[in-house]
C-alpha positions in Angstrom: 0.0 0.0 0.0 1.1 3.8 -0.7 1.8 6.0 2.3 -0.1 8.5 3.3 0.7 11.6 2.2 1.2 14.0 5.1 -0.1 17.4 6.1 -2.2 18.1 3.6 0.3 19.8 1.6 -0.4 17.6 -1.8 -2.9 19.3 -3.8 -3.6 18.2 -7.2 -4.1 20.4 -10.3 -1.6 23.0 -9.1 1.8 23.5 -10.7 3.8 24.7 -8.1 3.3 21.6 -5.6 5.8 20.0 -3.4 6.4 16.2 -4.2 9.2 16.1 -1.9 7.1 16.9 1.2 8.2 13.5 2.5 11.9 13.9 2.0 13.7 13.5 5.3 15.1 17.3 6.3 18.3 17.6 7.4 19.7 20.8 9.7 22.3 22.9 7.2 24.4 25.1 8.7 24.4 27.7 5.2 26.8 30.0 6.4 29.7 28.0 7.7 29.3 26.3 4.1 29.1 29.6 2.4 32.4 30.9 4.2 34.2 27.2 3.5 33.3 27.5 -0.3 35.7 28.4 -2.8 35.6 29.0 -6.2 37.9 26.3 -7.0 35.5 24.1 -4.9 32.9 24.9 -7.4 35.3 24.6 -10.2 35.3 21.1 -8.4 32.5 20.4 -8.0 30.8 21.4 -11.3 32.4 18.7 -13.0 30.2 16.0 -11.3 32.7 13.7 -11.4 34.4 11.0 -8.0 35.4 14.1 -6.0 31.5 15.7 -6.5 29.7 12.5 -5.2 32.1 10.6 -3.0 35.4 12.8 -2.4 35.9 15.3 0.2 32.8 17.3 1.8 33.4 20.8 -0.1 33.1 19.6 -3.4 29.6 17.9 -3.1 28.0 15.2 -1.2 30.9 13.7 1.0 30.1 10.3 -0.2 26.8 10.0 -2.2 25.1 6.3 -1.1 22.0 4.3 -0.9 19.5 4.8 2.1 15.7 3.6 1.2 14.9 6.5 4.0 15.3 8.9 1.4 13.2 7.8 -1.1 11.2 5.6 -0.4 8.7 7.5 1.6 8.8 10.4 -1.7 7.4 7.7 -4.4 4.0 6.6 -3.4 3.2 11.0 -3.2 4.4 11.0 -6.7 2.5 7.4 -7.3 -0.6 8.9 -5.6 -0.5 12.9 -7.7 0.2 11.3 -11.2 -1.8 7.8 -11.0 1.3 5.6 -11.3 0.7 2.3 -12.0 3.1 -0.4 -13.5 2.1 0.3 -17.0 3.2 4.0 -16.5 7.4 4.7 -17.9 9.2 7.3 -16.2 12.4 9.5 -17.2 14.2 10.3 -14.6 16.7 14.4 -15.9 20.0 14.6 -13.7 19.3 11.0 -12.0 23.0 10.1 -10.6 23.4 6.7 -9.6 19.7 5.9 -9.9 18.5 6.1 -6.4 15.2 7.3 -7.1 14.7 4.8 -9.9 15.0 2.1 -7.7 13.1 3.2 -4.8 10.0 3.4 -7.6 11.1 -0.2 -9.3 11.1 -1.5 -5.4 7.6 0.3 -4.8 5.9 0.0 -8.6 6.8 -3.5 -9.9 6.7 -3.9 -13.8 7.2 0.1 -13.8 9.4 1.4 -16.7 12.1 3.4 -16.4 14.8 5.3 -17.9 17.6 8.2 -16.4 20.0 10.4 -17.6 23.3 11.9 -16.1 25.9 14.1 -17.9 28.3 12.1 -15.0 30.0 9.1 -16.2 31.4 8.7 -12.8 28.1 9.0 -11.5 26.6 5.8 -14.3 29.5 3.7 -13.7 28.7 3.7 -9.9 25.0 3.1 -10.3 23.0 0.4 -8.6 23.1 -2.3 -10.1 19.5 -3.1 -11.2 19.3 0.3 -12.8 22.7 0.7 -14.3 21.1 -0.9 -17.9 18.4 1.7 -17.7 20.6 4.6 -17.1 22.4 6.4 -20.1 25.1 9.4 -20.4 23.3 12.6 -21.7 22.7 16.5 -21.2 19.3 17.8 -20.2 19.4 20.3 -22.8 19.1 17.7 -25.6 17.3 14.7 -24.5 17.4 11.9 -27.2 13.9 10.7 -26.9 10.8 11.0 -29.3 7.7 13.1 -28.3 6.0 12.5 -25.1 8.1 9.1 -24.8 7.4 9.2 -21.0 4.3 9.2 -18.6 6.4 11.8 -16.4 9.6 13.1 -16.6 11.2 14.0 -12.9 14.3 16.1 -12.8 15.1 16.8 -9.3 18.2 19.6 -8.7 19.0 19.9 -12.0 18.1 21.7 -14.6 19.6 24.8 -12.9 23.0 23.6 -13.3 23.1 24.5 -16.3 23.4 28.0 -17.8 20.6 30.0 -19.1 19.8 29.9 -22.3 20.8 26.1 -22.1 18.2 25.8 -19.1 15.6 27.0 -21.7 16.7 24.3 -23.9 16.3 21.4 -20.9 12.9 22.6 -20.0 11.8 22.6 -23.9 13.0 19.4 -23.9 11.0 18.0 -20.9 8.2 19.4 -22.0 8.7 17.8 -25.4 9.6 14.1 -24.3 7.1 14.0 -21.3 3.2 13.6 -20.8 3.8 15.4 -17.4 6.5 16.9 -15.5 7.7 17.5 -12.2 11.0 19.8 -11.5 12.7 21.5 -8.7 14.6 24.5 -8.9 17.4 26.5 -6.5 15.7 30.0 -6.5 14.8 32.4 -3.6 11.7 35.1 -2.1 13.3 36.9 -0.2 16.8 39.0 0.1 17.3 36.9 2.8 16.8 33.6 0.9 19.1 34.8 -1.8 22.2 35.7 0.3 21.4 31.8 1.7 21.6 30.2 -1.9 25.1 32.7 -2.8 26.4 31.3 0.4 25.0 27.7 -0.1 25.0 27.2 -3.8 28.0 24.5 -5.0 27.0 23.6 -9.1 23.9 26.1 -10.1 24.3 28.4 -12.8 21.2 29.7 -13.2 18.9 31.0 -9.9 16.6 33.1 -9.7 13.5 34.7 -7.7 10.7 32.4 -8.0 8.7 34.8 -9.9 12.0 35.1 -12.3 11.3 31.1 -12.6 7.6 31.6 -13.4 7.9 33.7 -16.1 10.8 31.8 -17.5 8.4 28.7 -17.6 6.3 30.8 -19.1 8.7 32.1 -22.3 9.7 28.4 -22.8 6.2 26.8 -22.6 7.0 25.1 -19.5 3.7 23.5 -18.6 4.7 20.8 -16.0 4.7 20.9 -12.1 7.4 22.6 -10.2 9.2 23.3 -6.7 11.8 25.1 -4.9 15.2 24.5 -3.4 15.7 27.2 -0.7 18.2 26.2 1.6 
């Protein structure tokens, strides 16, 4: 059976919605990482390659691993909002080592799926049982017919990418998917924005949320999205 979803904080039929309202929180201290960030860490980091995902804290993720905690309770909310069933085929944008993809193999039996990564390191490292389904690519050009996919997720990524080139990923996820769900680093408040200059490692494009709107709106962005504020 599907979890619950808490709170009351899914509603359907609203773009901006979020999905990850189940994702475990963890306590960031965004200043002592701001002030420990270089621009050679970012240099670092940007390349997504061992030293992002499992070398030294300031480039990335300090060691980038499997825990169903994470995931696990996140799938049966985007089960539940988008009618997944195991006829429905997924493409998971900026999927790493395929995480996510398992956790909805694990949950959806029979479910189809298919991720990108621009990081070889990252593929090479994949689980196991998703390695064959994951494939080396750029979000700006996604090698995939017309509405290939039932949804297309793409979960902190898209704004790693420049601008115009972000345009180009979220024409392309529009193209290739039925339905969409993205999240974006972006800010409200003056406050939130000296938090993602302090906190941001890989973006190259972030932006006020209303900045983010209207951008979906030039491209033709039609899917759901959300926010990373840290």
């Amino acid at each position: 059976m599907f979890l619950r979803i808490s709170k009351g904080q899914i509603q359907k039929h609203m773009p901006e919605i979020d999905l990850l309202v189940n994702y475990p929180k963890t306590k960031r201290n965004v200043n002592e990482r701001g002030m420990q960030k270089t621009e050679d860490d970012r240099r670092v980091g940007r390349q997504f390659g061992q030293d992002y995902f499992d070398g030294d804290r300031r480039f990335g993720y300090g060691g980038y691993n499997y825990f169903p905690r994470f995931w696990q309770p996140v799938v049966p909310t985007f089960a539940e909002h988008y009618g997944l069933t195991s006829s429905s085929s997924i493409l998971d944008v900026g999927c790493a080592k395929g995480f996510m993809m398992h956790d909805f193999a694990q949950i959806i039996p029979g479910i189809k799926l298919q991720g990108i990564d621009i990081s070889e390191y990252a593929i090479l490292h994949a689980l196991d049982d998703m390695k064959p389904l994951i494939r080396q690519g750029n979000a700006k050009k996604l090698a995939f017919a017309d509405k290939s996919f039932d949804l297309v997720i793409s979960i902190n990524t898209v704004h790693n990418l420049p601008p115009e080139e972000c345009k180009q990923a979220l024409r392309e996820i529009e193209r290739v998917g039925k339905k969409a769900f993205i999240t974006m680093d972006a800010y409200r408040t003056q406050e939130e924005k000296e938090r993602m200059d302090a906190w941001n490692l890989t973006a190259l494009t972030y932006m006020h949320v209303d900045e983010w709107k209207a951008l979906f709106k030039e491209v033709g962005y039609t899917g759901d999205y959300y926010w990373f504020i840290p």
